[in-house]
C-alpha positions in Angstrom: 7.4 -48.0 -1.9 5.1 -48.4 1.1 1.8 -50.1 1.6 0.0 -46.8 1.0 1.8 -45.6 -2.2 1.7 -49.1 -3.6 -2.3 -48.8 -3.1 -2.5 -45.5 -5.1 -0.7 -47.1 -7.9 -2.3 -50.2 -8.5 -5.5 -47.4 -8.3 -4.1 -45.3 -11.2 -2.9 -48.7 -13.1 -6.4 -50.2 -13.2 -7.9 -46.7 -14.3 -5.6 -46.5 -17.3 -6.2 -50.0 -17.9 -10.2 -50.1 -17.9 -9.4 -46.9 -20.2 -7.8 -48.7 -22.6 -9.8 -51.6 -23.0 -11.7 -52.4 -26.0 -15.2 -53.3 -24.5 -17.8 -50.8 -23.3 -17.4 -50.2 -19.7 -20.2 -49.3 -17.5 -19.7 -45.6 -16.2 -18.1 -44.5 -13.6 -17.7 -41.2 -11.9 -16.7 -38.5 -13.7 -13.7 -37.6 -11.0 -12.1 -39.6 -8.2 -9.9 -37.8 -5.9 -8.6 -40.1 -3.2 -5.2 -40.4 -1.3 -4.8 -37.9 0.6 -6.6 -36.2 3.5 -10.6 -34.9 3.0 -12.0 -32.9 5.6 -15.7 -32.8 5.1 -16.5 -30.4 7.2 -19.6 -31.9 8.1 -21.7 -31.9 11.2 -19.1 -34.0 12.7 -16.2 -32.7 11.3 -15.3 -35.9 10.2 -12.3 -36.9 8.0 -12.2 -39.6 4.5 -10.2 -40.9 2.1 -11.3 -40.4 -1.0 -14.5 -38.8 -3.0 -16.3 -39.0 -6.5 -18.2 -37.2 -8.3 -20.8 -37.1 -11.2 -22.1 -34.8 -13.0 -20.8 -32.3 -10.0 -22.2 -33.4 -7.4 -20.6 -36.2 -4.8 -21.8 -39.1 -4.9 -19.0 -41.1 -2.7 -17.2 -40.0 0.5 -15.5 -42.8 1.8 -12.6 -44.9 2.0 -9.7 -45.5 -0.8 -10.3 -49.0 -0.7 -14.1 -48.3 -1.6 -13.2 -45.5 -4.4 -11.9 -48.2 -7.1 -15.7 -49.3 -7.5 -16.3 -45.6 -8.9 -13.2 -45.5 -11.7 -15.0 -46.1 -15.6 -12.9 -46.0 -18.8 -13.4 -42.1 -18.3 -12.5 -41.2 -15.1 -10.1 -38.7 -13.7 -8.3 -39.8 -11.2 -6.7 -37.2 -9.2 -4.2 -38.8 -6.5 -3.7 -36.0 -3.7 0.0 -38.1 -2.5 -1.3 -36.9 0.7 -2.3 -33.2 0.2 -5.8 -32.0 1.7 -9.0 -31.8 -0.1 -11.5 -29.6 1.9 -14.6 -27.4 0.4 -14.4 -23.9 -1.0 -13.9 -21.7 0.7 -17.0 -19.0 1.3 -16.4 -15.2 1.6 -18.9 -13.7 3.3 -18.4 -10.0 2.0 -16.0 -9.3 -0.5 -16.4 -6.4 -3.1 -15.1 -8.9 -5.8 -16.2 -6.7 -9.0 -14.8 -4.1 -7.3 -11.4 -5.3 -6.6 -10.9 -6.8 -10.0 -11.5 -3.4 -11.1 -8.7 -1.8 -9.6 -6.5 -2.6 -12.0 -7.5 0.1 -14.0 -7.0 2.9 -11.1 -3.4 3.6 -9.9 -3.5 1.3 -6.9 -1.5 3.0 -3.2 -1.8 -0.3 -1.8 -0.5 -0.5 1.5 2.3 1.9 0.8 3.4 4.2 3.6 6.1 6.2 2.1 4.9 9.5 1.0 7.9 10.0 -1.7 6.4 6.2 -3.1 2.8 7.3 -3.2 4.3 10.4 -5.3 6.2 8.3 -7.4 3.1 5.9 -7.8 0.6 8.7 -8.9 3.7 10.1 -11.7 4.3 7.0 -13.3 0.4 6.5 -13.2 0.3 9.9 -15.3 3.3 9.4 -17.6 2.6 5.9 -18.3 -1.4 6.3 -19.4 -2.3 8.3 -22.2 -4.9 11.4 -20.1 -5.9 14.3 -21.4 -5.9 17.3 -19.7 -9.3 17.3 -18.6 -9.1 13.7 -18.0 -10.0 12.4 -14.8 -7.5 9.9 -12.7 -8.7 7.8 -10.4 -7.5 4.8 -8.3 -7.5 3.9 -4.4 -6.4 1.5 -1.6 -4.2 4.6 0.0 -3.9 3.4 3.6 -5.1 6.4 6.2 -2.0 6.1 8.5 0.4 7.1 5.5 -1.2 10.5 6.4 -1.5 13.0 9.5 -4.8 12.0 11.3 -5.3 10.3 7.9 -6.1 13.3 5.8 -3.8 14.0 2.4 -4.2 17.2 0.9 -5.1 17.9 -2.6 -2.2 20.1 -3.4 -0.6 17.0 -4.0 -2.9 15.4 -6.1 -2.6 18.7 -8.3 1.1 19.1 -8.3 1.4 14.9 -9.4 -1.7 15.0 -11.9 -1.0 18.2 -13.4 -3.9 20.2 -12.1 -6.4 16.8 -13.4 -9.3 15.7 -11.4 -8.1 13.1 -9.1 -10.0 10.7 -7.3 -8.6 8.2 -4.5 -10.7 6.3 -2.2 -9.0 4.8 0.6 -8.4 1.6 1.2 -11.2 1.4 4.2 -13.9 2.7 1.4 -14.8 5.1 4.1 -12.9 8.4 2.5 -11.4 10.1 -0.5 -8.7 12.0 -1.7 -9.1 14.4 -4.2 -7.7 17.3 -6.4 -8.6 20.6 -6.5 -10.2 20.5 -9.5 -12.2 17.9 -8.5 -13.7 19.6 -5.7 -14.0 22.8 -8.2 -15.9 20.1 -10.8 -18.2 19.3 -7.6 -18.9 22.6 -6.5 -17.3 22.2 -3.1 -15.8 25.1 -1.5 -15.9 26.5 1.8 -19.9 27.4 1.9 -20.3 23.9 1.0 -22.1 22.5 4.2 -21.1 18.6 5.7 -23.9 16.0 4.4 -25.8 14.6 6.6 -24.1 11.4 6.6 -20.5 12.5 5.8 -17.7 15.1 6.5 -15.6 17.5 4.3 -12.4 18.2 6.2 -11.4 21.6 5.8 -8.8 24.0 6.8 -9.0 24.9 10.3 -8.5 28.9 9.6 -9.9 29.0 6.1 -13.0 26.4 6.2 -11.6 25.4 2.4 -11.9 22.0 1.5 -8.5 20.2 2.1 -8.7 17.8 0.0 -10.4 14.6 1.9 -13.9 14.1 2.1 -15.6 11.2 4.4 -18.4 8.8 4.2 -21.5 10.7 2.8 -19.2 13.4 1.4 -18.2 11.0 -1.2 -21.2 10.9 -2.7 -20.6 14.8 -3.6 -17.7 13.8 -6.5 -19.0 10.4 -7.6 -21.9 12.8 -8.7 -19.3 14.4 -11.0 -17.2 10.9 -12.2 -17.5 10.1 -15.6 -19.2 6.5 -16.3 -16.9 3.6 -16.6 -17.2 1.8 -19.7 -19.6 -1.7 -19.4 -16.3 -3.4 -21.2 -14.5 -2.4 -18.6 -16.3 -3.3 -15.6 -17.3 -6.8 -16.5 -13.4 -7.1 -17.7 -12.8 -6.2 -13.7 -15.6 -8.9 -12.5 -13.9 -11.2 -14.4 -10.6 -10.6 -13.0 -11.7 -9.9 -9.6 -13.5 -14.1 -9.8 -10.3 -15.2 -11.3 -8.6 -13.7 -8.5 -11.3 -15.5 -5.9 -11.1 -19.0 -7.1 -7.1 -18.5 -6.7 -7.5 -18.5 -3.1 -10.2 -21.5 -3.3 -13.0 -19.1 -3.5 -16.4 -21.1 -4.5 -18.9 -18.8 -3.1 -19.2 -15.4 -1.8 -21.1 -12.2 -0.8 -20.7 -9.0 -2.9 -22.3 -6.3 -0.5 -23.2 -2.6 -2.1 -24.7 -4.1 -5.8 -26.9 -1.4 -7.2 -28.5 -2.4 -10.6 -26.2 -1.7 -13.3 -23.7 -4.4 -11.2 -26.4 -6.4 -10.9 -26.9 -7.0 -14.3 -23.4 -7.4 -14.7 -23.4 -10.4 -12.4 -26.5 -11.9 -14.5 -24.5 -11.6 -17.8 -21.6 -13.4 -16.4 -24.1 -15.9 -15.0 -26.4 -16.5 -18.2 -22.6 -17.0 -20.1 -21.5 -19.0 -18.0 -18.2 -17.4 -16.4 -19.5 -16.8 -13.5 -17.4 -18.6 -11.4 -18.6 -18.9 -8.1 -21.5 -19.1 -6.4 -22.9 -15.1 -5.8 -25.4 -13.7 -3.1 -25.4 -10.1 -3.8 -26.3 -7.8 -1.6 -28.4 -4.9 -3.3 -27.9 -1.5 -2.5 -29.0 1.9 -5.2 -25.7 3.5 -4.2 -23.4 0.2 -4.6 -20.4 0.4 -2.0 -21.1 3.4 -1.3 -21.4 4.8 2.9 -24.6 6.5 2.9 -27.9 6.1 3.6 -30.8 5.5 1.1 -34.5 6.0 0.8 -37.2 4.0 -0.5 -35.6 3.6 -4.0 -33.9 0.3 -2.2 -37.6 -1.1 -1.9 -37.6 -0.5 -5.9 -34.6 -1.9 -6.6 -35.4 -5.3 -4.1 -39.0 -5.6 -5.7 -37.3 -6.1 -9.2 -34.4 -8.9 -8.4 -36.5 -11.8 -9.4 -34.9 -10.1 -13.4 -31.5 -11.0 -11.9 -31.9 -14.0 -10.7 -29.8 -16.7 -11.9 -28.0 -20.0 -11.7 -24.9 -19.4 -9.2 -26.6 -15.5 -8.7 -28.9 -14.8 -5.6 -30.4 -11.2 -4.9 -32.3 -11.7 -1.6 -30.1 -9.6 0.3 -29.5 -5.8 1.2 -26.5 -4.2 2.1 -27.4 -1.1 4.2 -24.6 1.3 6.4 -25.4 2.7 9.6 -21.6 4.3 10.2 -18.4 4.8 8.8 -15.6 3.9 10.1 -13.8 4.4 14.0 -10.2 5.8 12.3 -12.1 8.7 10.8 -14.4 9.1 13.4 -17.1 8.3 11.9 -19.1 5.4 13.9 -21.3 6.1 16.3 -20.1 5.2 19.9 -22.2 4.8 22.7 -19.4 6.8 24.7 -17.6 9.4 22.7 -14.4 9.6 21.3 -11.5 10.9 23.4 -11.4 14.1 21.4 -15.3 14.4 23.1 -17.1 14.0 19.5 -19.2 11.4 18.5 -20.5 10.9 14.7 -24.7 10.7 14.5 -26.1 7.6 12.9 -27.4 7.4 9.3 -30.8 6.7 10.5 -33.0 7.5 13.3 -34.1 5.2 15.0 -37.4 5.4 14.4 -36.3 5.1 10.7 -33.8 1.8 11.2 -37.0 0.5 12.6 -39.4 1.0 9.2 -36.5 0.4 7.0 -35.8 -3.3 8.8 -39.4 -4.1 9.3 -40.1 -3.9 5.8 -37.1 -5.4 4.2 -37.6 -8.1 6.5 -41.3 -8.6 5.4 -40.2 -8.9 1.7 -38.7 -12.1 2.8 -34.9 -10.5 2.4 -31.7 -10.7 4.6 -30.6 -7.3 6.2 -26.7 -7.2 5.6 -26.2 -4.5 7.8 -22.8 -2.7 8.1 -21.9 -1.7 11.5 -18.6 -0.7 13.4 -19.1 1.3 16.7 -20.9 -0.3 19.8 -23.4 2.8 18.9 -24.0 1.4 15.8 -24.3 -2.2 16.8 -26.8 -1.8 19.4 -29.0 0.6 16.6 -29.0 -2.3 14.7 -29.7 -5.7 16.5 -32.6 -2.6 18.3 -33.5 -2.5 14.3 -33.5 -6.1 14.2 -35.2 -6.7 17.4 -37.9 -4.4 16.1 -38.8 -6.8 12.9 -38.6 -9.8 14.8 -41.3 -8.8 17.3 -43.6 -6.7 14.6 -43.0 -9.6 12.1 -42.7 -13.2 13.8 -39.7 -15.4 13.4 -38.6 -16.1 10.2 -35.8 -17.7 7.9 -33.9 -14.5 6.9 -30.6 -15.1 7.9 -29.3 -11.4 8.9 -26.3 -10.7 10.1 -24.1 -7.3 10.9 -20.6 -7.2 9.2 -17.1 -5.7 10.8 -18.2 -5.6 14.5 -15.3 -3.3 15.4 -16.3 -2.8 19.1 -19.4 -4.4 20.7 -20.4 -3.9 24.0 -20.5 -6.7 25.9 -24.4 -6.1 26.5 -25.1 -6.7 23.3 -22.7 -9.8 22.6 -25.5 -12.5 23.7 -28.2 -10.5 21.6 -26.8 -12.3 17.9 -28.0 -15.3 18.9 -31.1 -14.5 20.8 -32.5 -12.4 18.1 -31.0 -15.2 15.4 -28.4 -12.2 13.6 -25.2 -13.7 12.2 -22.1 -12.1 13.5 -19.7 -11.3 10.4 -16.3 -10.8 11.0 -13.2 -9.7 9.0 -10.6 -11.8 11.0 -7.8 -10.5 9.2 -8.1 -7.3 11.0 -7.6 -9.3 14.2 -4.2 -8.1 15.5 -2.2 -5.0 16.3 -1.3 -3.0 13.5 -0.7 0.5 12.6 -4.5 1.1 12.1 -5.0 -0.2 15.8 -2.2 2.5 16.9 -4.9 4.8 14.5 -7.7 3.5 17.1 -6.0 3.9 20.3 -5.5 7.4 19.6 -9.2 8.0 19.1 -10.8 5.5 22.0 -8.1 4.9 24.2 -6.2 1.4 24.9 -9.2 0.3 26.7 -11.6 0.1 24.4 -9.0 -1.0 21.7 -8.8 -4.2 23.2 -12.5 -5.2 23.3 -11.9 -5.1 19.1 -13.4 -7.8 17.6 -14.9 -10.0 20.2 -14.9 -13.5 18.3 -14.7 -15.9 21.0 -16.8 -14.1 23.1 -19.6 -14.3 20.2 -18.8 -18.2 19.9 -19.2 -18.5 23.6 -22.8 -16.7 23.6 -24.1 -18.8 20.8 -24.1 -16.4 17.6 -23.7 -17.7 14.2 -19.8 -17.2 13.1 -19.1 -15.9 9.4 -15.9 -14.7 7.9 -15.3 -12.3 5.2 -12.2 -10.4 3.9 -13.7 -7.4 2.6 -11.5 -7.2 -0.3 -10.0 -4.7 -1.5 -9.8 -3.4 2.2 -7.4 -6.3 3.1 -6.4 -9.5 1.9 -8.8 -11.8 -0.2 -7.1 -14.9 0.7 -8.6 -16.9 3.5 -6.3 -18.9 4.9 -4.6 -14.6 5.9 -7.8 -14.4 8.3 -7.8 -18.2 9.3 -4.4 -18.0 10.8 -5.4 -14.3 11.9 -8.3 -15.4 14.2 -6.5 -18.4 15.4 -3.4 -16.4 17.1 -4.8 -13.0 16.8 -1.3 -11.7 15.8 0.7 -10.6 13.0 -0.4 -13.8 9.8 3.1 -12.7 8.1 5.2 -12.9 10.8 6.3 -15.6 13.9 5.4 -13.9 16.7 4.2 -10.8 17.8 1.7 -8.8 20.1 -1.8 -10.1 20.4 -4.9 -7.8 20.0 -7.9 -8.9 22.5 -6.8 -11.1 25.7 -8.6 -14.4 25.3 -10.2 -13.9 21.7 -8.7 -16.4 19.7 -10.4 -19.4 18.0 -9.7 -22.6 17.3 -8.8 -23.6 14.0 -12.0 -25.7 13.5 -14.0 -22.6 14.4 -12.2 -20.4 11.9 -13.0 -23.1 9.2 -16.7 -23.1 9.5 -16.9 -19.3 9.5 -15.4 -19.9 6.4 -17.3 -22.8 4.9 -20.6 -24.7 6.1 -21.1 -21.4 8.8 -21.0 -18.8 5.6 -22.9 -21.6 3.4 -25.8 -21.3 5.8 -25.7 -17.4 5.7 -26.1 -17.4 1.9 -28.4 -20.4 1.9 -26.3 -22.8 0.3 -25.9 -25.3 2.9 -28.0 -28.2 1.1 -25.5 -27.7 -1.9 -22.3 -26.5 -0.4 -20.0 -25.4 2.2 -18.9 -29.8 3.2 -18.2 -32.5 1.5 -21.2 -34.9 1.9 -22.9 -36.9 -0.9 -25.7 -35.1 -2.9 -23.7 -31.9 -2.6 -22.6 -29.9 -5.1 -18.9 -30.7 -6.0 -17.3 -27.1 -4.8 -13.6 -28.5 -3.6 -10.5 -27.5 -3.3 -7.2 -28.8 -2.7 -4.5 -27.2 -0.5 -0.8 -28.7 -0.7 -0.6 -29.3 3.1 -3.4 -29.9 5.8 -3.6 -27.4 8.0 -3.9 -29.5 10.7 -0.8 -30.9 10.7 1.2 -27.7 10.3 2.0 -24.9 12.9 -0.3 -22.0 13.6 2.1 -20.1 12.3 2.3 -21.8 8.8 -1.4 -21.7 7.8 -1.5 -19.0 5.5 1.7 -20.4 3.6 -0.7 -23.2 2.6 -1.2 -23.3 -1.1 -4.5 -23.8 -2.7 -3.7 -26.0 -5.9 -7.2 -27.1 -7.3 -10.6 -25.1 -7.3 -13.7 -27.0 -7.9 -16.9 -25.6 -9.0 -19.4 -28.4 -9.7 -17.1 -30.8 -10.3 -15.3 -28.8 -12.8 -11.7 -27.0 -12.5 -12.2 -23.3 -12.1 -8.2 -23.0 -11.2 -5.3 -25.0 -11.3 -1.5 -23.9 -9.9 -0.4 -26.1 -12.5 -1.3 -28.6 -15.2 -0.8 -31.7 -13.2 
C-alpha cells in the first residue's frame, strides 16, 4: 500500500469511526469526495484534491489533507481511488423532451440500409396494436439513406398498410410521409410551397412525393392527432434520465411552446426535474418556421412558468433550414444555381430582435448558411444600436458556414457562438454538402478556432436527437475534428481544432454563463451549487483518441445523486 492509498484509508477509518461513536458529534459536511483528481474549472483552471459539500452547495475545495476537518458522524465519504471529479456537464441546445419521446415512434436511427429501414417500419406495425386509421409516426431517418435525401411515400404505404405515416428526419428539417397522410392534409399537386418550406414533388406530375421540408411540415402536424399529456411527460422524464447519464446537470431545450412549457413546470414543482433548464420559447415548439407576434404573447406570460431549476427568458427563433436540403440561405448560391429565401425580411428580423431584446430576453437564433448568419448578427446589430448594451446573452446555434467577415462580429456585437462539435468531421452528410456547395466551401464548416481566435463566447450543444447526447462524442470531436469512434481518419476544416481545455468550457462555465448560471454552476468553487460529476479516468491523462470512452459514473445535482453506474 503506498503513501497515498494508506492516506485514503486512515480517511475512511476515522469516518466510520466518528460514525460509530456514542457522543454527539458536531456536523460535518454532508458529502466528502476527495482522492482523486478535481478539475474546477475555474478562472484558472486550477486542479484540487478533495471537496465538501452541505446542504449542496461547496463549501471546501482544497487539499486531502484539509478534507478530514469536514467528515461528522454523517458523512459520505466518497473516495474517487484516483478517478476525476469535474462539473456537469452543460448542453447548450438539446431537444431533451423531445428525444425521450422517441421511444414511442419507430426510431430509423442512423440506419442506411433501405431493406433495414423496411424491416424497422414492419416490425413497428406488427408489434403495436394500430388501427387502420391509426396514425404511425417516428423519426431520426438519416437523409443520405435516400437519393438527394428524399424517400417516397409509396413505401411508407406499402410497410403501414395504406396508414398515415409520419417520419421526421433526423436533422428536424424534413418529413416522410404516406399517402394518406398527404390525402389527410389536403396536399396534392395544386398545393403551392409555403413560404418558408418546400413540398418535393414529381418532376413530370407536380404530385407530392412524399417528403416535405422546413415550413412544409407544418402542413401535416396540422393534421397529427394530440399526444397524450401521460405520455409526453413519461418522454421528459426519460429524455433527463438519459441527460444525467452522460453527466448532464444543465441544459437548453430550444423550440418550447406552452403546453411543453408547462410540462417542464410540473416536473419542476414535483421535483423530478433533474437538471437545471433554460427553455427557449417558441408557439410552434421545434418546429422550422417562422412566427408572428403570438411569440410576444407567449414571452409576456413566462413569469407562470417559472420555477426552481426552470428558466424562460429565452426564444428560440429559425431563420433557415438546413444546407443538405437546400434550404439555408447562402450568400452565394448553391452549385445547382438556387438559393433558399430567409424566413424574415430583413426589415422584419430587425422588429422581431429589437423587441425581444427590449423585453429583457436572449434571442437563441438558429442559423446555418453564411446568408443566414450575417441576417442575424445584422438583426442583432440592429437591437444593440436602437437599444443600448445590455446583459442578454444571445447567441446563434449550428454555424454551418460563416463567412470569414462575419467571424469577428460575435464578439464585437457580444453574440455567443453555439456550436454542435460533434458534427465536426467528414461524414456522409459532409459528402451530402459537397455535392451542394462544392469542396471549397465544405471546408470552411464550422469555424471554431477561428471564433476562439476573434474573441466570441464558445458554447457547445449536441442537438439531441440529431446526434449524440453525450458530451464527451463532441469533446473529442472538436479536439481532432475527425471521426470520435474511430483512430484515425480524415479531418474536416485545416486548422480548426481546439484544445481540450477549450472544448471543456464550451461545455461547462462557457455554457453556465449563456444560461446565466455562472454564480451557481458550471466550476467547482465554494458557494456553488454542488452540480458534479465523476468520470472513471481524467481526460487529461488519456489519448485524444480515448476521450469519449470515458465513463461518467456519478451525477450530482445539488449535492444529491441524480445517477449512479453502480451502487458503490
Amino acid at each position: 500500500m503506498n503513501k497515498n492509498q494508506l492516506k485514503r484509508t486512515l480517511i475512511i477509518v476515522l469516518a466510520t469511526v466518528l460514525a460509530a461513536c456514542n457522543k454527539p458529534q458536531i456536523r460535518g459536511a454532508d458529502t466528502v469526495i476527495f482522492g482523486g483528481a478535481v478539475y474546477t474549472a475555474d478562472e484558472e483552471r486550477s486542479w484540487v484534491e478533495a471537496v465538501a459539500v452541505i446542504d449542496g452547495e461547496i463549501v471546501f475545495v482544497g487539499s486531502n489533507s484539509d478534507i478530514e476537518a469536514f467528515i461528522g458522524s454523517n458523512t459520505d465519504v466518497v473516495d474517487l481511488n484516483g478517478k476525476m471529479l469535474m462539473p456537469g456537464f452543460h448542453d447548450a441546445h438539446a431537444h431533451v423532451q423531445y428525444g425521450g419521446s422517441q421511444a414511442w415512434g419507430c426510431s430509423l436511427q442512423d440506419e442506411m440500409d433501405a431493406a433495414q429501414i423496411r424491416r424497422i417500419l414492419a416490425e413497428c406495425v406488427g408489434t403495436r396494436e394500430y388501427g387502420p386509421d391509426d396514425w404511425v409516426v417516428g423519426g431520426s431517418w438519416p437523409l443520405a439513406a435516400f437519393p438527394d435525401g428524399n424517400p417516397s411515400s409509396a413505401i411508407l404505404d406499402e410497410m403501414l398498410g395504406g396508414r398515415p405515416g409520419y417520419f421526421v428526419d433526423s436533422f428536424g428539417h424534413s418529413a416522410w410521409v404516406s399517402s394518406r397522410a398527404l390525402e389527410l392534409a389536403g396536399i396534392d399537386s395544386a398545393t403551392p410551397n409555403p413560404p418558408q418550406g418546400v413540398i418535393v414533388r414529381d418532376p413530370e406530375s407536380g404530385e407530392a412525393t412524399g417528403t416535405l421540408r422546413d415550413g412544409a411540415m407544418a402542413l401535416i402536424e396540422k393534421v397529427l392527432p394530440e399526444v397524450a399529456e401521460e405520455q409526453r411527460y413519461a418522454g421528459l422524464l426519460t429524455g433527463l434520465k438519459q441527460a444525467n447519464a452522460f453527466g448532464i446537470t444543465a441544459y437548453i431545450e430550444p423550440g418550447v411552446s406552452e403546453r411543453n412549457a408547462s410540462l417542464y413546470k410540473t416536473a419542476d414543482s414535483r421535483g423530478e426535474l433533474t437538471a437545471r433548464v433554460l427553455a427557449s420559447l417558441s408557439p410552434i415548439d421545434e418546429l422550422a418556421d417562422k412566427f408572428g407576434p403570438e411569440i410576444f404573447d407567449l414571452a409576456a406570460k413566462r413569469e407562470q412558468f417559472r420555477g426552481t431549476n426552470f428558466d424562460v427568458d429565452s426564444v428560440k427563433v429559425y431563420i433557415d433550414g438546413v444546407i443538405e436540403t437546400r434550404t439555408s440561405t447562402m450568400l452565394e448560391p448553391y452549385l445547382d444555381g438556387s438559393n433558399f429565401p430567409p424566413f424574415y425580411e430583413s426589415d422584419e428580423l430587425n422588429v422581431l430582435y429589437e423587441t425581444l431584446d427590449k423585453m429583457g430576453i436572449q434571442i437563441h437564433t438558429h442559423a446555418i448558411g453564411d446568408g443566414a448568419i450575417r441576417n442575424a448578427l445584422d438583426a442583432y446589430e440592429h437591437a444593440l444600436i436602437t437599444n443600448g448594451p445590455n446583459d442578454n446573452r444571445h447567441q446563434i446555434v449550428h454555424l454551418q458556414l460563416i463567412d470569414e467577415d462575419d467571424i469577428p462580429r460575435f464578439a464585437e456585437l457580444n453574440v455567443a457562438a453555439n456550436f454542435q462539435c460533434m458534427w465536426c468531421y467528414p461524414d456522409v452528410y459532409i459528402d451530402l454538402a459537397i455535392d451542394i456547395v462544392g469542396a471549397e466551401r465544405v471546408q470552411k464548416f464550422y469555424p471554431v478556432r477561428s471564433a476562439k481566435k476573434a474573441g466570441a463566447t464558445l458554447v457547445g450543444g449536441s442537438d439531441w436527437d440529431v446526434s449524440s447526447l453525450n458530451p464527451l462524442d463532441a469533446i473529442e470531436t472538436a479536439v481532432r475534428r475527425q471521426n470520435p469512434h474511430e483512430e484515425s481518419g480524415p479531418v474536416l476544416g485545416e486548422n480548426q481544432e481546439i484544445d481540450l481545455t477549450t472544448a471543456l468550457d464550451m461545455y461547462t462555465r462557457n455554457a453556465a454563463y449563456i444560461m446565466r448560471l455562472e454564480d451557481k454552476t458550471g466550476s467547482i468553487e465554494v458557494g456553488k451549487r454542488a452540480d458534479l460529476i465523476v468520470l472513471d479516468r481524467n481526460l487529461f491523462d488519456i489519448p485524444v483518441t480515448e476521450i469519449n470512452e470515458a465513463q461518467v459514473l456519478l451525477t450530482m445535482l445539488d449535492g444529491k445523486t441524480v445517477y449512479a453506474a453502480n451502487d458503490n
